[in-house]
N, C-alpha and C positions, 0 to 999 in steps of 0.2 A: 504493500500500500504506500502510497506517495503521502512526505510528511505535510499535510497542507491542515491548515484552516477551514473547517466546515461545519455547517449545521448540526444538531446533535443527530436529526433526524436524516440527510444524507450520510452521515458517517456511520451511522448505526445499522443502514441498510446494508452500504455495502460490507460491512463486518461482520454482520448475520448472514445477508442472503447472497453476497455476489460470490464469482466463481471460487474464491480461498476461503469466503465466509463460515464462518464458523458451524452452521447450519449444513450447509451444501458438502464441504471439503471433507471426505470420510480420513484424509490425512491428520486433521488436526481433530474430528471424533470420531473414531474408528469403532467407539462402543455406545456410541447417539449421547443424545440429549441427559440418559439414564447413569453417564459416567460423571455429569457434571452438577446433577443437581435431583433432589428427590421429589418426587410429585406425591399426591394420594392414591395414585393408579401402583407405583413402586412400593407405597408403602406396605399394602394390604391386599391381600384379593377381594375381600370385601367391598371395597371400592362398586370395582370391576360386576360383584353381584347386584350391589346397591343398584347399577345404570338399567342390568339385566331386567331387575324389576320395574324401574321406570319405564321400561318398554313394553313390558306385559303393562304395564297400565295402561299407554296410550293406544295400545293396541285394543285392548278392552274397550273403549273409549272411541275408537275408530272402528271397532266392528271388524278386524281382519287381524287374520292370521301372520300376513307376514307387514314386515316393515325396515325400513332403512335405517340404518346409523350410518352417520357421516360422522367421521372423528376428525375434527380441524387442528391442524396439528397436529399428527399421528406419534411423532416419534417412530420410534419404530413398531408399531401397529400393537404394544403391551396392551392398550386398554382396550381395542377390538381383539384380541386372541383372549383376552381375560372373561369379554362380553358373553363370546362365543361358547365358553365351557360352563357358563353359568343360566345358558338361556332354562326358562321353563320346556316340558314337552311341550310341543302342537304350536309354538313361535315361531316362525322362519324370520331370520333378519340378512337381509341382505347389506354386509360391510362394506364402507368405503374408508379409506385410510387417504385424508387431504393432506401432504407432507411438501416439502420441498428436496428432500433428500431423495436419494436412489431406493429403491424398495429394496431390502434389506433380504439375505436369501434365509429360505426357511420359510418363508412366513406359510401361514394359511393360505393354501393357494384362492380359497373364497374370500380374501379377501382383496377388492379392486385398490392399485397402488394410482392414485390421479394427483395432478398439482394441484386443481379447481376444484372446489365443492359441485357433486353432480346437481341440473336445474331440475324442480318441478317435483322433489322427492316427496316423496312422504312416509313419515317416521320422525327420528330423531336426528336434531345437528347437535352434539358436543363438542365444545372448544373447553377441554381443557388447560388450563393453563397458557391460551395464544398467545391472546389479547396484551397482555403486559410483555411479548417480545416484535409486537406494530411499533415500529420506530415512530417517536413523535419529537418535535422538538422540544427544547429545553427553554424556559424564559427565567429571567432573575430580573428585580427590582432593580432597579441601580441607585445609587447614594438622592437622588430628587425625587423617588422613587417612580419611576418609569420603565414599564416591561420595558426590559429589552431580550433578544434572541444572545443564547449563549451559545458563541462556538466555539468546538474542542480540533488541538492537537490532534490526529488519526496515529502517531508516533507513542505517544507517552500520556493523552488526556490530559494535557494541559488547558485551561480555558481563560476565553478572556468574554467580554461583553461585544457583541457587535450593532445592530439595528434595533432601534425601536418596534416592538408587535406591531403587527398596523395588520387593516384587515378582517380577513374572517376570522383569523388567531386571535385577533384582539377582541374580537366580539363573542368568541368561543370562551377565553380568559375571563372575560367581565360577565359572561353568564354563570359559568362552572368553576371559576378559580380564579378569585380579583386577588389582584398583589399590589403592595400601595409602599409597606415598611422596606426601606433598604434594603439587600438581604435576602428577601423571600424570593422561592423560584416554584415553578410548576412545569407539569411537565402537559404540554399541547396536544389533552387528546383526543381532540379534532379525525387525524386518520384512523385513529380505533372507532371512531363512530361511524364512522364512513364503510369499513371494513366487516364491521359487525352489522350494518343494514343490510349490505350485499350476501352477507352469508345468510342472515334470515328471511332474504328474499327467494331462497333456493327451497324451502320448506311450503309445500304447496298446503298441507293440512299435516299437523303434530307439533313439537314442541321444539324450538333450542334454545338450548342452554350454554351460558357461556359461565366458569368458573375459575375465580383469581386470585389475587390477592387485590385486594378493593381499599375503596374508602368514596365517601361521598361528601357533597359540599357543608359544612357545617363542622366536618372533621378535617377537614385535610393538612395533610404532615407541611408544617411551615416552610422546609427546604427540599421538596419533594423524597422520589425515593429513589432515586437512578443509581442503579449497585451492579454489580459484575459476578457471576460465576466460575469458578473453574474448578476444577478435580474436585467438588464437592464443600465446596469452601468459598465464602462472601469474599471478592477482592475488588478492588479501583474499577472506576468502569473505562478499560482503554477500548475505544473504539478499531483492533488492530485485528480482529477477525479469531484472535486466540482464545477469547474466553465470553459466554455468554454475557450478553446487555439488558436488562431488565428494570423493568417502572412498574406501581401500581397502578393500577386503573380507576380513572373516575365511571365506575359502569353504571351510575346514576345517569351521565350521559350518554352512556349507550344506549341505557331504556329508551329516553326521548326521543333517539334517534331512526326509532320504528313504532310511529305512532299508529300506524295499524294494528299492532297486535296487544294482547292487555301484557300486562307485564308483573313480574314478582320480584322483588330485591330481597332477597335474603341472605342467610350465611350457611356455611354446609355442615355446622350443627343440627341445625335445624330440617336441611331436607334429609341429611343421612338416616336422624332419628327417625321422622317420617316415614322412608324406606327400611326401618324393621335393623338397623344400625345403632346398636345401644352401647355397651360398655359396662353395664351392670356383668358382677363375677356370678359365676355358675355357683349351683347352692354345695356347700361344703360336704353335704351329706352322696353327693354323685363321688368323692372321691373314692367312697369305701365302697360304692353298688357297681360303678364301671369307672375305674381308677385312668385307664388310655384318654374315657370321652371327656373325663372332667379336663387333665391334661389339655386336651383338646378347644374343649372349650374357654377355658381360664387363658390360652393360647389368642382363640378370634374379638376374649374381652379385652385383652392388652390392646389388640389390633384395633376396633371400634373405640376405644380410649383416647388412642393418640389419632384415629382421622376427626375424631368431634372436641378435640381438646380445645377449652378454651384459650388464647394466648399463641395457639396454635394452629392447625389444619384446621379447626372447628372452626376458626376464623374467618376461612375465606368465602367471598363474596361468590352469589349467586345468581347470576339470573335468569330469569326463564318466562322464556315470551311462547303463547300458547296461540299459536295460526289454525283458523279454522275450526276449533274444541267451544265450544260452551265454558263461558269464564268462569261459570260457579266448576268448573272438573277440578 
């Protein structure tokens, strides 16, 4: 990469997604996205059953047997191969795995590897964890306090201030994220709104759901949250293509951004429990009548534990736009 001065939101693409990008380059992750950072699909198979059951519902719901899951952001297709050993009998789900990467060998040959979300589907779109790797730009106050556009070093993430916001960012900023003190910065997210309309325009009738790390207006972190991944571990966020680039999401403005469909903000304490994901220990008296199941069990309490913890996984942001369903579903 050329040592230049650029936007956060050019430099972050091309360090995600272009030809070295961290995303695309199997040189620089040779073991995906799962070698650099843990999701709730990695943590637990639970996860993975919890969605299963989301799809028996909307399927119920829909009156058919089978249905689609689009995975946005596949990774490498963990949480559609997880989907797939968890389905109910008498469910056909036809998977799509939405990825930028090379389809990864091994996988389930049922399941379709595409760049694009397919149109007109119906069933389910899950975007696990995308949405906070859509490069957006970065603004910070400046000492009169004036957004301005911050751009970074592509070498080392060095940054300095360049332009004032002007615009549809600035109109974006003063609806979802006003900065006034010195010092404060937000992160412009404008293209995640834009990216998250188009994927839920692909949903002809059922549900998607996008799932993050969130926050919404009333809360938001003063200096936003642009941080870096690598080998499993928080580091600088260099835009150099070697190590994942990550921001929370304002997905209050996501909602907005498809105001045809109703919409749910929640957190994934709350839908996990919902889907039959608890964390209560197995009764102490199963140790002595089947000693392996209690094992066993006290095993998937840990696991539902830490995906609904609060402070935690439990935390993250939910949402979920219902196309075509009856709002009271």
């Amino acid at each position: 990469m050329t040592d230049e001065w650029r936007g956060w939101r050019e430099a972050a693409q091309t360090a995600l997604y272009g030809d070295e990008g961290f995303y695309r380059s199997p040189l620089r992750t040779p073991e995906g996205p799962a070698g650099h950072f843990r999701t709730s699909v990695h943590a637990s198979p639970l996860f993975a059953a919890a969605v299963a059951r989301l799809l028996a519902g909307i399927a119920r719901e829909l009156d058919t047997g089978t249905l689609a899951l689009v995975d946005v952001g596949a990774g490498r297709g963990e949480l559609l191969t997880g989907v797939l050993a968890a389905l109910p009998e008498g469910l056909e789900v036809v998977p799509y795995a939405v990825e930028v990467a090379a389809r990864p060998p091994g996988l389930d040959p049922r399941i379709e590897w595409c760049a694009e979300p397919p149109a007109g589907v119906t069933g389910v779109l899950f975007a696990n964890e995308w949405l906070d790797n859509v490069p957006a730009e970065v603004a910070e106050a400046d000492a009169d306090g004036v957004p301005r556009y911050v751009q970074v070093r592509t070498s080392d993430g060095a940054e300095r201030l360049g332009e004032p916001v002007a615009g549809a960012d600035a109109a974006w900023l003063e609806r979802w994220w006003p900065l006034s003190a010195p010092g404060e910065r937000a992160e412009i997210g404008r293209p995640r709104d834009a990216v998250w309309a188009r994927a839920v325009g692909c949903v002809a009738a059922g549900l998607a759901v996008a799932v993050d790390y969130a926050h919404v207006r009333g809360a938001r972190p003063p200096f936003g949250t642009l941080t870096g991944f690598r080998g499993g571990r928080e580091v600088r966020p260099v835009p150099d293509g070697s190590r994942d680039l990550t921001a929370h999401v304002a997905l209050d403005a996501c909602a907005a951004a498809v105001p045809y469909a109703s919409a749910e903000l929640t957190d994934q304490r709350t839908v996990l429990r919902r889907l039959g994901v608890g964390g209560g220990r197995p009764p102490l008296g199963l140790a002595a009548t089947d000693p392996a199941g209690y094992v066993s069990a006290l095993a998937a309490a840990g696991e539902a534990a830490e995906l609904t913890a609060r402070g935690g996984l439990g935390d993250f942001g939910w949402l979920l736009h219902r196309v075509g369903l009856p709002e009271h579903g």
